[in-house]
N, C-alpha and C positions, 0 to 999 in steps of 0.2 A: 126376602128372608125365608129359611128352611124353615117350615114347620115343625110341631111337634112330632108328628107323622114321620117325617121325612126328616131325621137329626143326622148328617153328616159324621160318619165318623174320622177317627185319627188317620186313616187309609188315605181319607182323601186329600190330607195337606201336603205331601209331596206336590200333588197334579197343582192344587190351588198357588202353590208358592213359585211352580214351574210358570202358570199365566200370570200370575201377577208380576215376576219380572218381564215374559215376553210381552205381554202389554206395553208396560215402562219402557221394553224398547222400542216396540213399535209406533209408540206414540211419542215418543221422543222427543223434548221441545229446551233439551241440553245444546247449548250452542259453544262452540268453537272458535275463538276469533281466529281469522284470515292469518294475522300476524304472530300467531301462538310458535312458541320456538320450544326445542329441548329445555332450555335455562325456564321458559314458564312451565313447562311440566314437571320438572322436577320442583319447582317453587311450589306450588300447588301441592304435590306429594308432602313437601314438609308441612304446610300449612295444613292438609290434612291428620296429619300427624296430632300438630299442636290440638287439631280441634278436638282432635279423640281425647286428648290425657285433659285436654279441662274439661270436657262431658262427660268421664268418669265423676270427680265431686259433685258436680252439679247435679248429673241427671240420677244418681243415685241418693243423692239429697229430696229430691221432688220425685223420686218413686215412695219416698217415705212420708211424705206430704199426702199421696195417694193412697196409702194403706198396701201398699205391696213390698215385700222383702225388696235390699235395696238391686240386687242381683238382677233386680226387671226393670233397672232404667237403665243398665246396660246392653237388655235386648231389647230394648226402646231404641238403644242408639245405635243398631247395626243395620238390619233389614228395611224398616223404614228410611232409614236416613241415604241409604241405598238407592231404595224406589225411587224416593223424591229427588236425588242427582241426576236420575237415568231422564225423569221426567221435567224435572224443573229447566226455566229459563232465564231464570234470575242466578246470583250468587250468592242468595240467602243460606245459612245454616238451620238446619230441619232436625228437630228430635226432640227431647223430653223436657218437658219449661213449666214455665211456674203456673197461668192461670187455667190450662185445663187440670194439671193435679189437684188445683185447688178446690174445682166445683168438684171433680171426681174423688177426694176426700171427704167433703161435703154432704155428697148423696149418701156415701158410706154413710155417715154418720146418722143421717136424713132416715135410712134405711134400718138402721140399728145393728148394722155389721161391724164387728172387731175388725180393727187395719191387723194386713199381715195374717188375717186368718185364711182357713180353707175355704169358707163363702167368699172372703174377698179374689182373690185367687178365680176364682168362678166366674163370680159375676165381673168383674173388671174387662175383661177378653169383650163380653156381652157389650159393654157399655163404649168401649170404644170403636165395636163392629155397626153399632148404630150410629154410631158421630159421623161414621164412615160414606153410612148409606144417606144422610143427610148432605155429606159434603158433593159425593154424585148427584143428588136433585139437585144441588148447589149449581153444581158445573151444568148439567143439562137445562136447569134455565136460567142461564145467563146472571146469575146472582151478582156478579162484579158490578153489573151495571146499577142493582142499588145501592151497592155500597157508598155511593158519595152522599146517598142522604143520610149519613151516618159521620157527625163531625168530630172533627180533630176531639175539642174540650170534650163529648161523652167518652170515645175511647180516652181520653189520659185521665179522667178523672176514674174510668172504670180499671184503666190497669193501676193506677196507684191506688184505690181502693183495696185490689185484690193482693197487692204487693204489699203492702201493709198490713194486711191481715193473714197474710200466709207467715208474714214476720211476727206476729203478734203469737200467730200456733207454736213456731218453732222457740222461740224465743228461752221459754223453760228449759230447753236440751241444752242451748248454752251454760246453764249454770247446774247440769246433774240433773235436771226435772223431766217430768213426760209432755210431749207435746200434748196443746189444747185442741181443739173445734168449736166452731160457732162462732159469732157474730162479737163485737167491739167489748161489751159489756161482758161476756161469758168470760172474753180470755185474757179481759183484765182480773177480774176475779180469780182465774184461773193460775195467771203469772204471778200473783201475792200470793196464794196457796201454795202451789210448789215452790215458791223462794220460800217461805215459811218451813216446809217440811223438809225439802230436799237439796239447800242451796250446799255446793260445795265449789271451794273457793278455790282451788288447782284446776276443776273443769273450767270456770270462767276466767279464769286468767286464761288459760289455753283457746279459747273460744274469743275472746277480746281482742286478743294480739293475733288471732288468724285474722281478725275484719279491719286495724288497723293497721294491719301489714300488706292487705291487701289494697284497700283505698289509697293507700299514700304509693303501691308500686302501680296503681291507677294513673296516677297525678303525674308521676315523676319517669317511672318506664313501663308508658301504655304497652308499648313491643313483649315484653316480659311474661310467661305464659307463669305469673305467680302461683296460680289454684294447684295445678298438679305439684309441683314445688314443694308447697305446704302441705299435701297432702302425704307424699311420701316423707315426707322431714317428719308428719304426726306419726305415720306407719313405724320410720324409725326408734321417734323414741319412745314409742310403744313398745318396743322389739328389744331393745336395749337399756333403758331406763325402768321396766316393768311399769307404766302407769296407770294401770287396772289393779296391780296391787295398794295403789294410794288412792283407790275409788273410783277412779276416772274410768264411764265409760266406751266401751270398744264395739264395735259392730261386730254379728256372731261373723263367725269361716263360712264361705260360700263356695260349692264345687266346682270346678274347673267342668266345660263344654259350652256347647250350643243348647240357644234358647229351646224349650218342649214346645217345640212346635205343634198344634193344634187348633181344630175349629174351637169356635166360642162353643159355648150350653146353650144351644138357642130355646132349652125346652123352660130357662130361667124366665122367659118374657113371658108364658101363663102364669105364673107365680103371679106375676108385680109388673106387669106393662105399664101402667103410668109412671109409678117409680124412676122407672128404665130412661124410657122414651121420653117423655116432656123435659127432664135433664137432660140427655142426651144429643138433643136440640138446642138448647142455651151451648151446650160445649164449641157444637160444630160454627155455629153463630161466632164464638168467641175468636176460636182459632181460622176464619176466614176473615172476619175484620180486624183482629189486632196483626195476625199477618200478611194479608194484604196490602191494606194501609201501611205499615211498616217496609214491606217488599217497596210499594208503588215510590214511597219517598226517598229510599236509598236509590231505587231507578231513576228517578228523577235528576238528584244530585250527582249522578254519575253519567250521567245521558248514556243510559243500557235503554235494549229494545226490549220491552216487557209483554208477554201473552199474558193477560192477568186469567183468562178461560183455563189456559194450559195449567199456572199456575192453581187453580182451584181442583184441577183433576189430579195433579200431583201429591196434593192434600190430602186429599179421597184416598187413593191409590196406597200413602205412607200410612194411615190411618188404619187400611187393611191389612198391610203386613204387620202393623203396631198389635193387630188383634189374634192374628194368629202367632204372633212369640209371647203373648200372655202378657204383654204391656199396657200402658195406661195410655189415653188418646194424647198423640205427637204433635207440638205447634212450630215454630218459626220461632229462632233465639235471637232477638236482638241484639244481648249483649254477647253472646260466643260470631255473632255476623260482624260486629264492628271489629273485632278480633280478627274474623282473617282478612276485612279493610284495609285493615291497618297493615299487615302485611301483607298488602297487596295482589289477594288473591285473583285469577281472571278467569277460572272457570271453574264449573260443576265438579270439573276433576277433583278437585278439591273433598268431593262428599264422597266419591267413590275411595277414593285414599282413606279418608276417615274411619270408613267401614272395614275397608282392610286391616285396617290397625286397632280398631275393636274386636275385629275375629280374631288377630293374635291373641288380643289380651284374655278376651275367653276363653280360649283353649288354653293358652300357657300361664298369665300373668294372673288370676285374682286370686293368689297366695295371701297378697299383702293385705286384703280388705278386712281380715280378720284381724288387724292388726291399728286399721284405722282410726281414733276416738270419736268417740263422737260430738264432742263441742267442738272439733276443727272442723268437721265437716259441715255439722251447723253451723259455724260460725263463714263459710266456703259458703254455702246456701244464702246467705243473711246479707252478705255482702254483693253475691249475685242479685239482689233482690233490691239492693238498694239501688242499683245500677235503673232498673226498671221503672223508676220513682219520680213523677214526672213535675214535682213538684215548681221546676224552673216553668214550665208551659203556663202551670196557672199567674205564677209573677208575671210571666207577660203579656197573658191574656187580659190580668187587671190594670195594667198599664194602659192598654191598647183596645180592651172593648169589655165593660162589666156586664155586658149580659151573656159574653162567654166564659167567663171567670164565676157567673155564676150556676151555668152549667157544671161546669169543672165539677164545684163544693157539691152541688143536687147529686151529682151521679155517683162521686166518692163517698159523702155520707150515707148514701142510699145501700154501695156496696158492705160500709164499714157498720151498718145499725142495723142494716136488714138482711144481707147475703146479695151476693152475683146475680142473681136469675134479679132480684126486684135493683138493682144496680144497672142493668141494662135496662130493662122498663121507665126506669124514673129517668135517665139519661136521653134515650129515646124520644118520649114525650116532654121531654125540655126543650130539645132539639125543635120537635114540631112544632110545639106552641113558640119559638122563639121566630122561627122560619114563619109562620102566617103572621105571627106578630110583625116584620120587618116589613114583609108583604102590603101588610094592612097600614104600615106608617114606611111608604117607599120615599126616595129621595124626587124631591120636587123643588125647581126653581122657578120665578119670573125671570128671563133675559131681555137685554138691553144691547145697545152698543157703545164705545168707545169713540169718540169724535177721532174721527184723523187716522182709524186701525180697522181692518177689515177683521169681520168674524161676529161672533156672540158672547156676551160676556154675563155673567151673573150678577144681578141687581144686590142679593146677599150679600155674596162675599168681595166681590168690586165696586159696590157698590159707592165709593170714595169717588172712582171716577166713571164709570159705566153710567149712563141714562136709558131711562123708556123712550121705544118709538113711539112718537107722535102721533094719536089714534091706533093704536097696535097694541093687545095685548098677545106676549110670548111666553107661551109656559111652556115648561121643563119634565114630563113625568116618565121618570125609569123605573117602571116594575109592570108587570103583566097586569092588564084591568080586571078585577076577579069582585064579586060581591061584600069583600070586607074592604077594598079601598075606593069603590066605582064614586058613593058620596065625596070623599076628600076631591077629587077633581075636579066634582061640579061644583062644591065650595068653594074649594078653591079659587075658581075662575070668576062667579057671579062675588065673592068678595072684593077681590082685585079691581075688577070693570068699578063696583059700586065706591072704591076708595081714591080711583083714578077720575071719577066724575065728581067724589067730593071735592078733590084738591082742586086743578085746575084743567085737567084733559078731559073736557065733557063730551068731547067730540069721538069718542071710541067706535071707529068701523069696523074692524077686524081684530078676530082672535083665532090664536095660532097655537095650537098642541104640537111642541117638538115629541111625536111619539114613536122614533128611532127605540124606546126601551121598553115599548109593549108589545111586548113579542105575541101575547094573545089576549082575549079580553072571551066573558062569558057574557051569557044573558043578561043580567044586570050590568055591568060595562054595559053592552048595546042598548039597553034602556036610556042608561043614566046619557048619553050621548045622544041621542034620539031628544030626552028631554032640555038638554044642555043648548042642544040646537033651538029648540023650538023657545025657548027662553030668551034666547041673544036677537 
């Protein structure tokens, strides 16, 4: 990172914007299928298309989440989204989303900076140029590879905490009010205050019927690119109905060009380096496990060939150009990804398209945003938000295992009472202590066999018809031998032998460890084995 000394000025973003796309080409990890026809690139072109006019509401929704005029989630969604097609190997959709505006609202506040001011404006570049430099130590050590100790229930109950509560900020603008900050408690107090002072009832009708027009053309025709739709239908009858004259408000006129490209302030991190940086590290965190893990399970279900490395320098890479057009840090869009799924997108091409059709609309098209109201676009936000709301996982998680159902509730309440940053902590440490908890009570059986069937059978759970061999104890232990379960084994076994000589097998010569599921054991394992031996 430039020094104070050393502060890069605006001279130099040409050269930097020139490497940061020949990088993206040269590292390249855009794939091509073999069988790609004319008919799939021009499909792609549309589908890139589509994805641009619904990243309009959205991502101009969540630059206002961020404290940034909404005009910067629009260069949130050109040159980033860009890099990361040149570089990506997935057919994720990449640009402006809800849980890093959220912490990068957050800090603002955290900070005591006005959204939409000229410190925000400043410091924001700052904040997502270090998300950036995180996601590069990400990618150079191998970061994908911890992600698996990182489970399903903390991320879902961390993004529906976060989704939750970024619905909870906006929420007032549905009804005429100013959006809140802070935590569960603040913005409920907050949403009774402005319904009390500010509720006007043409904004929420307009705001209400954007979210239930849009979930039911959800249900009914997922294909349907609803958002942009409703957004120029608002534009319209803003244009021709006057509805700023009946109170309703309208986002100001925003100038037609290209994003002000420039370096961040890097002279902002003497100021306020903790500020800065120890947030700015929960972000990068954020947007490489919620998009990751989201990437790795659409590859999954689709049998694509996934670089999850390549994929984290893509991140890095969008994150850098996100910082020099003065945008908020860029993550991976779930729901605009199932979107061009759904219309059956097959390549990268697709983000290059997007970008194209963003550069139009900046140069020629943002007439109309001056014209937008703002409960549709809220209410376009809110229903995107809902989308992210993982609430089905925890129903099946308590179906199927309460100790990850209660992870889910740890990491959600943790997001929704205390903020993101102690939402990943408490998630986290749920995680571990659950993981050495499982550890320390591993799956163990005695087996038997089946008179008249080859094989081994479980004295437990076949136990109906399975018996013990005659003088033979067989146990069953699947989990690594480690000092929190090494005792269960040796109980285990001297219980067994002692309940097999109460009954009637006094004769017990041999005991047998099926330990096929100890993949390793420590000091204590080799003791407690050592003594188990000298015992029998």
């Amino acid at each position: 990172i430039p020094t104070p000394e050393y502060a890069p000025t605006a001279a130099h973003t040409p050269a930097l914007c020139f490497a940061i796309f020949a990088f993206s080409r040269y590292a390249s990890g855009m794939r091509i299928p073999a069988s790609y026809t004319l008919h799939a690139l021009l499909q792609d072109c549309a589908i890139g298309a589509i994805i641009a006019l619904v990243s309009i509401p959205i991502s101009m929704g969540y630059a206002l989440v961020a404290g940034l005029p909404v005009i910067y989630g629009l260069y949130g969604s050109l040159l980033p989204i860009v890099c990361f097609g040149l570089l990506s190997s997935s057919r994720f959709v990449f640009g402006v989303d809800a849980a890093p505006e959220a912490l990068v609202g957050g800090m603002l506040a955290a900070m005591g900076i006005a959204a939409e001011s000229s410190d925000a404006l400043k410091v924001i570049p700052v904040i997502t140029f270090i998300t950036s430099v995180f996601l590069f130590a990400f990618f150079l050590l191998r970061a994908d590879r911890v992600l698996k100790f990182i489970s399903k229930p903390v991320m879902g109950g961390f993004i529906t905490g976060i989704g939750t509560t970024i619905i909870g900020m906006q929420l007032p603008k549905l009804f005429g009010g100013n959006a809140g900050r802070g935590e569960l408690v603040e913005l409920v107090v907050h949403i009774v205050q402005e319904g009390a002072q500010h509720f006007h009832l043409l904004s929420f009708a307009l705001g209400s019927v954007t979210i239930a027009l849009i979930l039911v053309a959800r249900r009914l025709v997922p294909k349907l690119p609803v958002q942009p739709l409703l957004m120029f239908a608002g534009a319209a009858l803003t244009y021709f109905c006057k509805l700023d004259r009946y109170g309703v408000q309208t986002l100001p006129p925003v100038a037609r060009g290209l994003p002000p490209f420039a370096l961040p302030d890097f002279t902002l991190l003497t100021a306020d380096v903790q500020s800065i940086v120890i947030p700015s590290f929960s972000i990068a965190v954020v947007i490489l496990c919620e998009t990751l893990l989201a990437t790795t399970n659409i590859a999954r279900k689709s049998e694509d060939t996934l670089d999850t490395r390549v994929e984290i320098l893509a991140y890095a890479v969008a994150n850098t150009a996100a910082s020099i057009s003065g945008a908020c840090p860029v993550n991976g869009s779930v729901s605009r990804t199932a979107i061009a799924l759904q219309f059956g997108v097959k390549s990268q091409l697709m983000s290059l398209a997007a970008g194209a059709v963003m550069l139009c609309i900046l140069l020629f098209g943002t007439g109309f945003i001056g014209y937008l109201p703002i409960p549709v676009l809220t209410g376009i936000v809110i229903a995107a938000l809902l989308g992210t709301l993982e609430f089905d996982l925890a129903k099946q998680l308590r179906n199927v295992d309460r100790m990850e159902f209660y992870i889910f509730c740890g990491a959600f309440a943790a997001v929704l009472f205390f903020g993101t940053i102690y939402g990943v902590i408490v998630g986290v440490l749920l995680s571990s202590i659950t993981f050495i908890y499982r550890q320390a009570k591993p799956s163990t059986d005695f087996l038997g066999v089946v008179p008249g069937m080859n094989g081994w059978y479980s004295l437990t759970r076949q136990g109906t018809v399975a018996v013990p061999v005659q003088g033979v104890v067989i146990y069953q232990f699947a989990a690594p031998l480690f000092y929190a379960n090494a005792d269960k084994l040796y109980n285990d076994i001297l219980r067994r032998i002692t309940l097999r000589k109460e009954a009637a097998d006094s004769d017990i010569r041999v005991c047998i460890i099926e330990a096929s599921g100890i993949a390793s054991l420590d000091a204590t394992g080799a003791e407690r084995f050592v003594a188990l031996y000298k015992k029998c």
